[in-house]
C-alpha positions in Angstrom: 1.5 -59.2 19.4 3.5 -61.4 21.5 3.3 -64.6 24.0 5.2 -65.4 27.0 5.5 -68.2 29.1 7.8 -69.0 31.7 8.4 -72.2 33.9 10.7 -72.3 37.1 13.9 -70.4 36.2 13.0 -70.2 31.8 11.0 -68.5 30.0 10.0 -68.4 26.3 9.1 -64.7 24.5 8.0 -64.6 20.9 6.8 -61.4 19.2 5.5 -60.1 15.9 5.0 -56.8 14.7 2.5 -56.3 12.3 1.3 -53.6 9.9 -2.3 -53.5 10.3 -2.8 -51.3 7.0 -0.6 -53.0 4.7 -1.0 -56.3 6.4 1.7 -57.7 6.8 4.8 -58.8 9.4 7.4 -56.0 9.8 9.2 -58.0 12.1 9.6 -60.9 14.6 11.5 -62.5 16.9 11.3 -65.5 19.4 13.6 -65.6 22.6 13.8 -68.8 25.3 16.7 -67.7 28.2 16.6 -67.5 31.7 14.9 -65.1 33.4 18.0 -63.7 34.7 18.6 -62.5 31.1 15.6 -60.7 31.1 17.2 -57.4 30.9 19.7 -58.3 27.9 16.0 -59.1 26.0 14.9 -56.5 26.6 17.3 -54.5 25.1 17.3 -56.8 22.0 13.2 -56.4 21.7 13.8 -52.5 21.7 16.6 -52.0 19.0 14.5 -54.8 16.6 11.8 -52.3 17.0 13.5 -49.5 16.3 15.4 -50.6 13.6 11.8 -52.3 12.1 10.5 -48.3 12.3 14.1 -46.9 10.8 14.4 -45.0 14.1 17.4 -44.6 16.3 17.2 -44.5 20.6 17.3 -41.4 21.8 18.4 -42.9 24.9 21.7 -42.2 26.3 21.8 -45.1 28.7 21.2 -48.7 28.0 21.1 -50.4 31.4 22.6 -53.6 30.2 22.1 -55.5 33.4 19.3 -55.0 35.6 18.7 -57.4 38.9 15.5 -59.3 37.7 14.1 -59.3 40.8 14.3 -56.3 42.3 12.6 -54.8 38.8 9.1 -57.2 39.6 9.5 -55.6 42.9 9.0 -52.1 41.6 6.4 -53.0 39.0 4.6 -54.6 42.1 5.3 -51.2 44.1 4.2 -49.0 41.1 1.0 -51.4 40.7 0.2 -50.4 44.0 1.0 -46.7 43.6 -0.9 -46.2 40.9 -3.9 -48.2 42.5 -3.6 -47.3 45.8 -7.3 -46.1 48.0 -5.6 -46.4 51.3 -2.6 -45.6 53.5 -1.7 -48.9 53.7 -1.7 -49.1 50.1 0.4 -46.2 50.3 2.6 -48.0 52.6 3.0 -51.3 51.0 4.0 -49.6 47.8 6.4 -47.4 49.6 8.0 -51.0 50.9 8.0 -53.0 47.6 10.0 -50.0 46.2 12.4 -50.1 49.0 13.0 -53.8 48.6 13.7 -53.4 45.6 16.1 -50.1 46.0 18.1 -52.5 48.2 18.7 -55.0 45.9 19.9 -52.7 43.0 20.6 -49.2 43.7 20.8 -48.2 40.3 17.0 -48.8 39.7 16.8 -45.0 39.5 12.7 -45.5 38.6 12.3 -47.0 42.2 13.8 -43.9 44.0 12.2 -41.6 41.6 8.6 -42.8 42.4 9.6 -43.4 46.0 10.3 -39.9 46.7 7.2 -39.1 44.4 5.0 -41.5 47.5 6.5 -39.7 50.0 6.0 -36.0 48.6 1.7 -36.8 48.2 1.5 -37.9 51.5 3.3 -34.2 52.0 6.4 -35.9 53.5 8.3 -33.3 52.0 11.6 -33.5 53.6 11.7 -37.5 53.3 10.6 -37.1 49.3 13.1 -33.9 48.3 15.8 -35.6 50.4 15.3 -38.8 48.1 15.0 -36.8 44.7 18.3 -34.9 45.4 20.2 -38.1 45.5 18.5 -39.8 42.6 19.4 -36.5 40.4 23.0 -36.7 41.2 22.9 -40.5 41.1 21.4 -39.8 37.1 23.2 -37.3 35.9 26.5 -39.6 37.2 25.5 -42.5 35.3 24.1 -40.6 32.8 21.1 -41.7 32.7 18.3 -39.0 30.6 15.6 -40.1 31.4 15.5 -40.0 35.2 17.5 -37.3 35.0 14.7 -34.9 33.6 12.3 -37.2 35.6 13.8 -36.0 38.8 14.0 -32.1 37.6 10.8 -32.3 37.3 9.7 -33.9 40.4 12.2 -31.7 42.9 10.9 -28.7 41.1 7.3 -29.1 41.8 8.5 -29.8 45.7 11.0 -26.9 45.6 8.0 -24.5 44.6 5.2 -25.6 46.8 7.9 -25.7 49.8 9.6 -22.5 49.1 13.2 -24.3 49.4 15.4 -23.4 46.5 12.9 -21.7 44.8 15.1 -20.1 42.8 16.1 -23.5 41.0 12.2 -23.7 40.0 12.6 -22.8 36.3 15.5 -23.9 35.6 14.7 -27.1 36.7 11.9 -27.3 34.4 13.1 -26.1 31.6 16.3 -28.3 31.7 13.6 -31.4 32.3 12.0 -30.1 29.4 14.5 -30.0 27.3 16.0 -33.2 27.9 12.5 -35.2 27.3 12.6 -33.0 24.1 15.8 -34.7 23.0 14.3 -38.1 24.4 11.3 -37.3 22.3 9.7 -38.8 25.6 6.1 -36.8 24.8 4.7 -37.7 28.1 7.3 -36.4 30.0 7.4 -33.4 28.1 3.4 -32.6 28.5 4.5 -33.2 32.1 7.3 -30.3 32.3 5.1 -28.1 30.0 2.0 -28.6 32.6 4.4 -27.7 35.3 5.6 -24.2 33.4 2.2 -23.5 33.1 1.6 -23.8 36.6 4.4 -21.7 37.2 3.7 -19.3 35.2 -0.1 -18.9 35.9 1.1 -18.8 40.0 3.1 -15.5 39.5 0.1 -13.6 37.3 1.9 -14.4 34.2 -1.3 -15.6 32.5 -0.3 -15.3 28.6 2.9 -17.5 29.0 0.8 -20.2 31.3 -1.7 -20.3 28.8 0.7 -20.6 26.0 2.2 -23.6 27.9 -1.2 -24.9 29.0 -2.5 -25.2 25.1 1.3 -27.3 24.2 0.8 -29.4 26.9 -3.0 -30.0 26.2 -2.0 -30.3 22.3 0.5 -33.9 23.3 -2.2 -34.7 25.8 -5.0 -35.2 23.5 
């Protein structure tokens, strides 16, 4: 449970974890900072939790400083993704996650679900073009998690386009095996849902089932 409130250039963040079966607080923690500094709380809220659940981050990149601003603008951007009806929803999305590309280049989410936009409107050229850079960009500043998120992404493009087809499975499995080490289980139904498809697409029906049934298993 937590609060937040926030008034001109401050805000105030308390939160308490709590065990609802043995009833009782496992941890808490109350911030006030400026909202600049948003980031570094962030990274304190994660390691409190971890450490209240004895576990250690998987995660081999800690963005330590992220632009404040440009991060509402892609949480406004994937708002509208994942609501969008219309083209123009589609559109304002795509412009919100530019803006905020612009003002930090290392949000590596914002290019990853920009060329994601641009690939369902079957701008495939615009979307693979984007994913190749972000890949490189990710596996330069080592960042896991975008890494596999972009495997995953430019492999899915590389197959229904026919360009680099070749790099198809290996591009998945690599995904998968990174989100494996992340023990990120929603990316990894996502790469096993995508070697199912592949598998399935070139007659292979016993291992695309096998990976279908993994994938439903973290799914339900």
């Amino acid at each position: 449970e937590g609060t937040l409130w926030k008034m001109d250039n401050m805000f105030q963040l308390s939160v308490e974890f709590y065990d609802t079966k043995d009833k009782n607080v496992i941890w808490s923690d109350r911030w006030q900072e400026k909202w600049d500094n948003l980031s570094m709380i962030r990274v304190s809220l994660s390691d409190g939790l971890l450490k209240a659940l004895h576990l250690k981050s998987n995660n081999m990149k800690k963005v330590e400083t992220v632009n404040t601003e440009a991060y509402e603008l892609y949480l406004k951007g994937k708002y509208r993704f994942d609501k969008q009806k219309t083209q123009e929803d589609m559109n304002i999305a795509r412009s919100l996650l530019d803006k905020s590309i612009e003002l930090d280049n290392n949000l590596l989410e914002a290019k990853n679900l920009l060329g994601n936009a641009y690939s369902i409107t079957e701008e495939y050229d615009k979307a693979i073009h984007i994913l190749e850079d972000t890949l490189k960009q990710a596996e330069f500043l080592n960042d896991q998690i975008n890494t596999a998120h972009s495997l995953v992404l430019l492999a899915w493009l590389y197959e229904w386009t026919g360009i680099n087809e070749e790099k198809v499975l290996s591009y998945i499995e690599r995904g998968l095996k990174i989100s494996k080490e992340l023990g990120d289980e929603f990316a990894i139904a996502n790469s096993l849902g995508e070697l199912s498809a592949y598998y399935h697409r070139r007659c292979n029906f016993e291992l695309g089932m096998k990976y279908s049934k993994e994938c439903l298993a973290i799914v339900e």
